[in-house]
C-alpha positions in Angstrom: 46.7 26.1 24.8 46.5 23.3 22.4 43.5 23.9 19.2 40.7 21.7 20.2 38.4 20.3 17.1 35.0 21.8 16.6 31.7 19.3 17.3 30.3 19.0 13.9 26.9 19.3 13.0 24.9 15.9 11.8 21.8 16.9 9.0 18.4 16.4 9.6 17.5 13.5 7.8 14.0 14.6 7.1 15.1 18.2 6.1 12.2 19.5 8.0 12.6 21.6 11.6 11.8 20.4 14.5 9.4 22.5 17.4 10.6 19.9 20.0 11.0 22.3 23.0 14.4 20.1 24.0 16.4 22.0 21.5 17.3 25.6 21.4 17.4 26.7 17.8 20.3 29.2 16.1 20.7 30.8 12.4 23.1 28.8 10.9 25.4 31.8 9.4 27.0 32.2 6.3 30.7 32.1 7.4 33.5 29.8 8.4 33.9 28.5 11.7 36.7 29.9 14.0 38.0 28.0 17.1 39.4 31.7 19.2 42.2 30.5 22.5 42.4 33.4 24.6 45.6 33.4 26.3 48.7 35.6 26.6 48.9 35.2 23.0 45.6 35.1 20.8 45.3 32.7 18.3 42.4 31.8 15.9 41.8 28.6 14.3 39.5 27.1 11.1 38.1 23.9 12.1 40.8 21.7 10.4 43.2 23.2 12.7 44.7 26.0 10.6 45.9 28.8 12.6 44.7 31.9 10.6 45.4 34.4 13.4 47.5 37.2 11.1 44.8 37.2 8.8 42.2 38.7 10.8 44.2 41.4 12.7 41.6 42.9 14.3 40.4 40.0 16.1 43.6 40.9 18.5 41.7 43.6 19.5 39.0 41.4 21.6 39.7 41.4 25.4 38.8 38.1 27.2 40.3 35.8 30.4 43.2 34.3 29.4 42.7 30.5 29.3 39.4 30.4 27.4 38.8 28.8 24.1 35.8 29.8 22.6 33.9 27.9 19.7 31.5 30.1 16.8 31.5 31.6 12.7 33.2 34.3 11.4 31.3 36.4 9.3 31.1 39.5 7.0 28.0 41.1 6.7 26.6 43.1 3.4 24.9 46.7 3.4 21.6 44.6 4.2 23.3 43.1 7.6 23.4 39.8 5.6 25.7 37.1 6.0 28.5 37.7 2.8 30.7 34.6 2.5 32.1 35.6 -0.8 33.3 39.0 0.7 34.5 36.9 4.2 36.5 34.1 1.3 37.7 37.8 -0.8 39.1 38.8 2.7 40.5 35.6 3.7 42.4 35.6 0.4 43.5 38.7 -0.1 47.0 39.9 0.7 46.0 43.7 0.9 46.3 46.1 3.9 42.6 46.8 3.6 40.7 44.5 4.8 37.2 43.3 5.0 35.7 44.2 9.0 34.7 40.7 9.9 33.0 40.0 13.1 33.2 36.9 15.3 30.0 35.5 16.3 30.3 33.1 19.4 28.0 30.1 20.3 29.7 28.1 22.8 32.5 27.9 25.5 35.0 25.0 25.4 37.5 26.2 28.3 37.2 28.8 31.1 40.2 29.7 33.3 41.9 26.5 31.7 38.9 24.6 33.0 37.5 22.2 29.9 33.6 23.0 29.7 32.9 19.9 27.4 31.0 17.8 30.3 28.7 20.5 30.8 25.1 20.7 29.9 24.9 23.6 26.4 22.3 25.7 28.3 25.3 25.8 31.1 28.0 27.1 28.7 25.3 29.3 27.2 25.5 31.0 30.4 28.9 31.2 31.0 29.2 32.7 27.8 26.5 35.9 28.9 28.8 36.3 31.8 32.4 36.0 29.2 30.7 38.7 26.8 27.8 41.0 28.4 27.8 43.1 25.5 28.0 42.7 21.5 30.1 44.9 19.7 31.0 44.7 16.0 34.2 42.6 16.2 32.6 40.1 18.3 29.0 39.0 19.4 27.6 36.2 21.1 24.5 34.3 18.6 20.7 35.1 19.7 18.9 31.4 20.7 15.4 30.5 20.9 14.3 27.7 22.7 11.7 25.3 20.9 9.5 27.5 17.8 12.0 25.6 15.1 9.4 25.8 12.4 8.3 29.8 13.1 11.8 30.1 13.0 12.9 28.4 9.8 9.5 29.9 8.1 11.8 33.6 8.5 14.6 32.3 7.5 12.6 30.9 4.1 11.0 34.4 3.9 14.3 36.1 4.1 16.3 33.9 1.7 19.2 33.0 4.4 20.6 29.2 4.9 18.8 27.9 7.3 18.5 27.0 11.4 20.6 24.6 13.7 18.9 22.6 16.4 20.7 22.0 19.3 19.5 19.5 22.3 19.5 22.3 25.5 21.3 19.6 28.1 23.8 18.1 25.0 27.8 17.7 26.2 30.4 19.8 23.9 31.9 16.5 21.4 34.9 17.4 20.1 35.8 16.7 16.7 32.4 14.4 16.6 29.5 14.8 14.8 25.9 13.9 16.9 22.2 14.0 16.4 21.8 16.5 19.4 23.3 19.4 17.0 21.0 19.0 13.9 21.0 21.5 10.8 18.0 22.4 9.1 19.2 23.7 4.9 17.2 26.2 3.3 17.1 24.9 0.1 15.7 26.0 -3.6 15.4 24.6 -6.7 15.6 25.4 -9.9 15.6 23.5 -13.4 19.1 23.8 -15.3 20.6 22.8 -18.7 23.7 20.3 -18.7 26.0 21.7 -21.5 29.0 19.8 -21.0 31.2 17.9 -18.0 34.6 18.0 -17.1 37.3 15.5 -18.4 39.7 14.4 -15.4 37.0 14.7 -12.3 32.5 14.5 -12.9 31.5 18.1 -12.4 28.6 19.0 -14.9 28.8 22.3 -16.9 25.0 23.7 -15.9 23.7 26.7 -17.5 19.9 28.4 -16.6 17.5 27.9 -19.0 17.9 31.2 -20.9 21.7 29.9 -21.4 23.3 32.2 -18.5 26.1 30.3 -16.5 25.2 29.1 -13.6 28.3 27.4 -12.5 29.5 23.6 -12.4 27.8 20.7 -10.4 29.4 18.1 -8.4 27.5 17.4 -6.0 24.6 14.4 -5.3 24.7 12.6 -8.5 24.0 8.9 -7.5 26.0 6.5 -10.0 22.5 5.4 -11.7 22.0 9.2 -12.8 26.0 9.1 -14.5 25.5 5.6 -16.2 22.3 7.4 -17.1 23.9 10.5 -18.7 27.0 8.5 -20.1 24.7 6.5 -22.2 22.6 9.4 -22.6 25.7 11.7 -24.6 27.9 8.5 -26.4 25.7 9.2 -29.5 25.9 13.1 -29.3 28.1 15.7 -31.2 30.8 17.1 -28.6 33.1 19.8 -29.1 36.3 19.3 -26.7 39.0 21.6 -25.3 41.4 21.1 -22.8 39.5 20.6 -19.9 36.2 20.1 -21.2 33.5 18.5 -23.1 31.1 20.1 -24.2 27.8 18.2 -25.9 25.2 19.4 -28.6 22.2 18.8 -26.9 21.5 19.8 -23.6 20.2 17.8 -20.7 18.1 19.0 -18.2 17.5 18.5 -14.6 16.0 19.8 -11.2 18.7 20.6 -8.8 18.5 22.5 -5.3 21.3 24.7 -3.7 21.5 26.9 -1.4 22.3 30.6 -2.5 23.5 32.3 -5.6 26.7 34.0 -6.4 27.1 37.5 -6.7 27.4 36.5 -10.9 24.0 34.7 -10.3 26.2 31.4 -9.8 24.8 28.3 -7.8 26.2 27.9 -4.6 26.5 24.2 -3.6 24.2 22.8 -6.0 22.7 19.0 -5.7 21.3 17.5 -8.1 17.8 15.7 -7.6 16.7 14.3 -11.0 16.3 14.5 -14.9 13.7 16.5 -16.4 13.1 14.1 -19.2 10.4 11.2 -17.6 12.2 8.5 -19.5 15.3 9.4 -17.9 14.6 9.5 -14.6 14.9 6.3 -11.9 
Protein backbone atom coordinates (compact mmCIF):
# COMPACT_ATOMS: atom_id res chain seq x y z
CA UNK A 1 0.00 0.00 0.00
CA UNK A 2 1.20 3.31 -1.19
CA UNK A 3 1.77 6.32 2.05
CA UNK A 4 -1.19 8.56 1.57
CA UNK A 5 -0.54 12.45 2.84
CA UNK A 6 -2.11 13.53 6.03
CA UNK A 7 -5.23 16.39 5.84
CA UNK A 8 -3.67 19.24 7.52
CA UNK A 9 -5.09 21.32 9.95
CA UNK A 10 -6.02 25.18 8.87
CA UNK A 11 -5.83 27.72 12.35
CA UNK A 12 -8.54 29.42 13.65
CA UNK A 13 -8.30 32.78 12.63
CA UNK A 14 -9.83 34.33 15.59
CA UNK A 15 -7.73 32.05 18.03
CA UNK A 16 -10.83 31.55 20.09
CA UNK A 17 -12.90 27.99 20.25
CA UNK A 18 -15.85 27.47 18.86
CA UNK A 19 -19.17 25.62 20.82
CA UNK A 20 -20.78 25.19 17.36
CA UNK A 21 -22.36 21.71 18.00
CA UNK A 22 -21.23 20.75 14.05
CA UNK A 23 -17.77 20.01 15.22
CA UNK A 24 -16.54 17.36 17.47
CA UNK A 25 -13.60 18.68 19.41
CA UNK A 26 -10.05 16.61 20.13
CA UNK A 27 -6.74 17.53 22.36
CA UNK A 28 -4.44 18.47 20.01
CA UNK A 29 -1.30 16.23 21.42
CA UNK A 30 2.00 16.96 21.87
CA UNK A 31 3.62 14.52 19.30
CA UNK A 32 4.31 13.97 15.59
CA UNK A 33 1.88 12.67 13.34
CA UNK A 34 2.15 9.00 12.09
CA UNK A 35 0.38 7.72 8.93
CA UNK A 36 0.33 3.46 10.25
CA UNK A 37 -0.47 0.82 6.63
CA UNK A 38 -1.42 -2.25 8.05
CA UNK A 39 -0.58 -4.92 5.66
CA UNK A 40 1.48 -8.02 5.45
CA UNK A 41 4.26 -5.88 6.22
CA UNK A 42 3.74 -2.84 8.71
CA UNK A 43 4.98 0.34 7.96
CA UNK A 44 4.74 3.77 9.68
CA UNK A 45 5.10 7.05 8.11
CA UNK A 46 5.75 11.00 9.32
CA UNK A 47 3.57 13.24 7.37
CA UNK A 48 6.25 14.19 4.71
CA UNK A 49 6.31 10.65 3.77
CA UNK A 50 9.30 9.34 5.67
CA UNK A 51 9.02 5.75 6.50
CA UNK A 52 10.25 5.70 10.18
CA UNK A 53 9.08 2.08 10.72
CA UNK A 54 12.54 0.53 12.45
CA UNK A 55 12.51 3.28 14.69
CA UNK A 56 9.60 2.50 16.72
CA UNK A 57 9.85 -1.38 16.98
CA UNK A 58 7.25 -1.86 19.03
CA UNK A 59 4.65 -0.51 16.98
CA UNK A 60 5.12 -4.08 15.10
CA UNK A 61 3.60 -5.43 17.78
CA UNK A 62 -0.05 -3.92 17.00
CA UNK A 63 -2.43 -6.44 15.41
CA UNK A 64 -4.95 -4.96 12.82
CA UNK A 65 -6.68 -6.12 9.17
CA UNK A 66 -4.33 -6.05 6.68
CA UNK A 67 -5.21 -3.38 4.14
CA UNK A 68 -5.99 -0.47 6.53
CA UNK A 69 -4.20 2.76 6.77
CA UNK A 70 -4.86 4.52 9.72
CA UNK A 71 -4.16 8.41 10.34
CA UNK A 72 -3.17 9.88 14.27
CA UNK A 73 0.07 11.33 16.69
CA UNK A 74 2.57 9.49 18.23
CA UNK A 75 3.32 10.37 21.65
CA UNK A 76 5.38 9.79 24.79
CA UNK A 77 3.80 10.56 27.88
CA UNK A 78 5.74 11.94 31.29
CA UNK A 79 5.18 10.55 34.94
CA UNK A 80 2.16 13.13 34.96
CA UNK A 81 0.42 11.17 31.77
CA UNK A 82 1.48 14.40 29.88
CA UNK A 83 2.22 14.71 26.39
CA UNK A 84 6.50 14.78 26.33
CA UNK A 85 7.60 15.78 22.81
CA UNK A 86 11.18 16.31 23.85
CA UNK A 87 11.37 12.67 25.24
CA UNK A 88 9.23 11.39 21.81
CA UNK A 89 12.22 13.77 19.53
CA UNK A 90 15.12 12.09 22.30
CA UNK A 91 13.60 8.68 21.19
CA UNK A 92 13.26 9.49 17.62
CA UNK A 93 16.95 10.38 17.57
CA UNK A 94 18.55 8.16 19.43
CA UNK A 95 20.39 5.10 18.18
CA UNK A 96 20.18 3.14 21.55
CA UNK A 97 18.57 -0.34 22.20
CA UNK A 98 16.52 1.29 24.87
CA UNK A 99 14.01 3.08 23.91
CA UNK A 100 11.45 5.48 24.90
CA UNK A 101 7.66 3.34 25.10
CA UNK A 102 5.75 5.57 22.68
CA UNK A 103 2.18 5.04 22.07
CA UNK A 104 0.14 5.62 18.97
CA UNK A 105 -2.93 7.55 19.43
CA UNK A 106 -5.41 7.11 16.36
CA UNK A 107 -8.09 9.65 15.16
CA UNK A 108 -9.17 8.56 11.80
CA UNK A 109 -9.36 5.73 9.16
CA UNK A 110 -8.21 6.34 5.64
CA UNK A 111 -8.54 2.64 4.16
CA UNK A 112 -10.39 -0.45 5.38
CA UNK A 113 -9.89 -3.87 3.65
CA UNK A 114 -8.16 -1.78 0.79
CA UNK A 115 -11.38 0.22 0.60
CA UNK A 116 -10.37 4.20 0.60
CA UNK A 117 -12.60 5.80 3.47
CA UNK A 118 -11.89 9.49 2.31
CA UNK A 119 -15.60 10.16 0.84
CA UNK A 120 -16.99 9.28 4.07
CA UNK A 121 -18.60 11.53 6.48
CA UNK A 122 -15.71 11.77 9.95
CA UNK A 123 -18.46 10.76 12.39
CA UNK A 124 -18.56 7.52 9.89
CA UNK A 125 -14.76 6.68 10.08
CA UNK A 126 -15.06 7.51 13.75
CA UNK A 127 -17.08 4.49 13.90
CA UNK A 128 -15.22 2.26 11.94
CA UNK A 129 -12.42 3.01 13.97
CA UNK A 130 -14.45 1.72 17.55
CA UNK A 131 -15.09 -1.37 15.59
CA UNK A 132 -10.90 -1.51 14.12
CA UNK A 133 -9.79 -0.91 17.97
CA UNK A 134 -12.53 -1.85 20.83
CA UNK A 135 -9.98 -1.51 23.40
CA UNK A 136 -6.90 0.98 24.22
CA UNK A 137 -3.83 -0.47 25.31
CA UNK A 138 -0.54 1.42 25.87
CA UNK A 139 0.97 0.95 22.36
CA UNK A 140 -1.97 2.17 20.77
CA UNK A 141 -5.33 4.08 21.56
CA UNK A 142 -7.99 5.54 19.65
CA UNK A 143 -8.37 9.78 20.85
CA UNK A 144 -11.51 10.57 23.18
CA UNK A 145 -14.03 13.24 21.16
CA UNK A 146 -16.64 15.55 22.35
CA UNK A 147 -19.07 16.80 20.25
CA UNK A 148 -19.81 20.66 20.54
CA UNK A 149 -18.59 22.18 24.43
CA UNK A 150 -15.31 23.72 22.43
CA UNK A 151 -14.91 26.47 24.93
CA UNK A 152 -15.50 24.04 28.36
CA UNK A 153 -13.15 22.13 26.69
CA UNK A 154 -10.30 24.52 25.81
CA UNK A 155 -10.96 26.32 29.36
CA UNK A 156 -9.20 22.56 30.76
CA UNK A 157 -6.81 22.58 28.51
CA UNK A 158 -5.87 26.44 29.75
CA UNK A 159 -6.11 25.14 33.39
CA UNK A 160 -3.84 22.24 32.73
CA UNK A 161 -1.15 24.06 30.70
CA UNK A 162 -1.45 21.59 27.50
CA UNK A 163 -1.60 22.98 23.65
CA UNK A 164 -4.66 23.31 22.95
CA UNK A 165 -8.06 21.68 21.02
CA UNK A 166 -8.81 20.74 17.32
CA UNK A 167 -12.32 21.29 15.87
CA UNK A 168 -13.38 19.10 13.43
CA UNK A 169 -16.79 19.57 11.28
CA UNK A 170 -18.68 15.94 12.28
CA UNK A 171 -19.95 15.21 8.37
CA UNK A 172 -16.28 16.63 6.89
CA UNK A 173 -14.63 14.19 3.94
CA UNK A 174 -10.88 12.81 4.78
CA UNK A 175 -8.64 15.67 2.24
CA UNK A 176 -5.53 14.31 1.65
CA UNK A 177 -2.55 16.25 1.68
CA UNK A 178 -5.03 19.53 1.92
CA UNK A 179 -5.47 21.83 4.50
CA UNK A 180 -9.50 22.99 5.17
CA UNK A 181 -11.54 25.12 7.54
CA UNK A 182 -13.59 21.99 8.61
CA UNK A 183 -10.40 20.75 10.71
CA UNK A 184 -9.62 23.94 12.78
CA UNK A 185 -6.89 24.22 15.61
CA UNK A 186 -7.42 26.17 18.56
CA UNK A 187 -3.34 27.09 20.30
CA UNK A 188 -3.07 27.55 23.80
CA UNK A 189 -0.91 30.28 24.01
CA UNK A 190 1.13 32.43 26.84
CA UNK A 191 2.95 35.28 26.86
CA UNK A 192 5.63 36.49 28.38
CA UNK A 193 7.90 39.78 28.17
CA UNK A 194 11.68 38.87 27.01
CA UNK A 195 15.00 40.71 26.56
CA UNK A 196 16.62 40.70 22.84
CA UNK A 197 20.39 40.32 23.51
CA UNK A 198 21.70 39.65 20.25
CA UNK A 199 20.58 38.04 16.61
CA UNK A 200 22.13 35.73 14.44
CA UNK A 201 24.41 36.70 11.44
CA UNK A 202 23.58 34.40 8.27
CA UNK A 203 19.52 33.79 8.98
CA UNK A 204 17.04 36.47 11.61
CA UNK A 205 16.66 34.47 14.76
CA UNK A 206 16.74 36.85 17.89
CA UNK A 207 18.90 35.80 20.89
CA UNK A 208 15.86 36.26 23.84
CA UNK A 209 16.75 35.96 27.37
CA UNK A 210 13.89 36.31 30.50
CA UNK A 211 14.02 39.26 32.25
CA UNK A 212 16.32 38.05 35.11
CA UNK A 213 18.88 37.22 32.18
CA UNK A 214 18.14 33.32 32.04
CA UNK A 215 18.13 31.85 28.38
CA UNK A 216 15.20 31.43 26.96
CA UNK A 217 16.15 30.30 23.62
CA UNK A 218 16.21 32.04 19.98
CA UNK A 219 13.16 33.54 18.14
CA UNK A 220 12.27 33.26 14.66
CA UNK A 221 9.20 33.22 14.39
CA UNK A 222 6.22 36.19 13.52
CA UNK A 223 8.43 39.19 13.16
CA UNK A 224 6.59 41.27 10.45
CA UNK A 225 9.39 43.20 8.30
CA UNK A 226 8.20 46.76 10.03
CA UNK A 227 9.32 45.19 13.55
CA UNK A 228 13.15 44.26 11.74
CA UNK A 229 13.52 47.66 9.95
CA UNK A 230 12.45 48.68 13.38
CA UNK A 231 15.17 46.81 15.31
CA UNK A 232 17.85 47.34 12.56
CA UNK A 233 17.64 51.05 13.01
CA UNK A 234 17.05 50.48 16.48
CA UNK A 235 20.93 48.62 17.20
CA UNK A 236 23.12 50.50 14.11
CA UNK A 237 24.16 53.00 16.89
CA UNK A 238 24.79 50.31 19.68
CA UNK A 239 28.00 48.66 20.97
CA UNK A 240 28.06 44.88 19.61
CA UNK A 241 30.32 42.30 20.60
CA UNK A 242 30.52 39.59 17.59
CA UNK A 243 31.60 35.95 17.30
CA UNK A 244 31.30 33.58 14.81
CA UNK A 245 27.72 33.18 14.50
CA UNK A 246 26.53 35.86 16.44
CA UNK A 247 25.97 39.47 17.38
CA UNK A 248 25.43 40.25 20.30
CA UNK A 249 24.28 44.16 21.32
CA UNK A 250 24.81 46.29 24.57
CA UNK A 251 21.49 47.25 25.25
CA UNK A 252 18.77 45.00 25.38
CA UNK A 253 15.45 45.26 23.57
CA UNK A 254 12.40 44.16 24.91
CA UNK A 255 9.25 42.64 23.67
CA UNK A 256 5.96 40.66 24.38
CA UNK A 257 6.06 37.39 22.70
CA UNK A 258 3.64 34.21 23.14
CA UNK A 259 4.65 30.47 22.63
CA UNK A 260 3.37 27.58 23.46
CA UNK A 261 5.28 25.46 26.15
CA UNK A 262 8.67 25.54 27.78
CA UNK A 263 11.67 23.36 27.54
CA UNK A 264 12.65 21.12 30.04
CA UNK A 265 15.79 24.08 30.50
CA UNK A 266 12.88 26.52 30.82
CA UNK A 267 13.41 27.30 26.93
CA UNK A 268 10.48 28.77 24.74
CA UNK A 269 8.96 26.47 22.60
CA UNK A 270 7.78 28.05 19.32
CA UNK A 271 7.91 31.51 20.31
CA UNK A 272 6.03 34.53 18.18
CA UNK A 273 6.68 37.62 18.65
CA UNK A 274 3.80 40.21 19.14
CA UNK A 275 5.39 43.64 19.77
CA UNK A 276 8.02 45.99 21.44
CA UNK A 277 7.80 46.92 24.91
CA UNK A 278 9.07 50.36 24.33
CA UNK A 279 5.71 52.71 23.18
CA UNK A 280 7.81 54.56 20.73
CA UNK A 281 8.81 51.51 19.16
CA UNK A 282 5.86 49.81 18.56
CA UNK A 283 3.61 50.19 15.03
Amino acid sequence: MDFVKPMLLETKSDGKPSDDDSYINELKLDGFRLIACFDQIKKFYTRNGQEVSHIFPELQEISLRNKTILDGEIIVTNEEGRPDFEELMRSFHSRKKEKIKVQYVVFDVLMVDGNPTYHQTLLERKRMLDHLIPVNTSTMAKIDYLPGNGEALFQVVKNKDLEGIVQKEKFSKYLPGKRSLNWLKVIHYQETIVMIIGYRKKELSWLVTYQDGTPAGLMDAGVPNKAKMIFYQLTQSMKKVEDKNMVYIEQEVACVVKYRTKTSKGHLRHPIFKNFVETSLQF
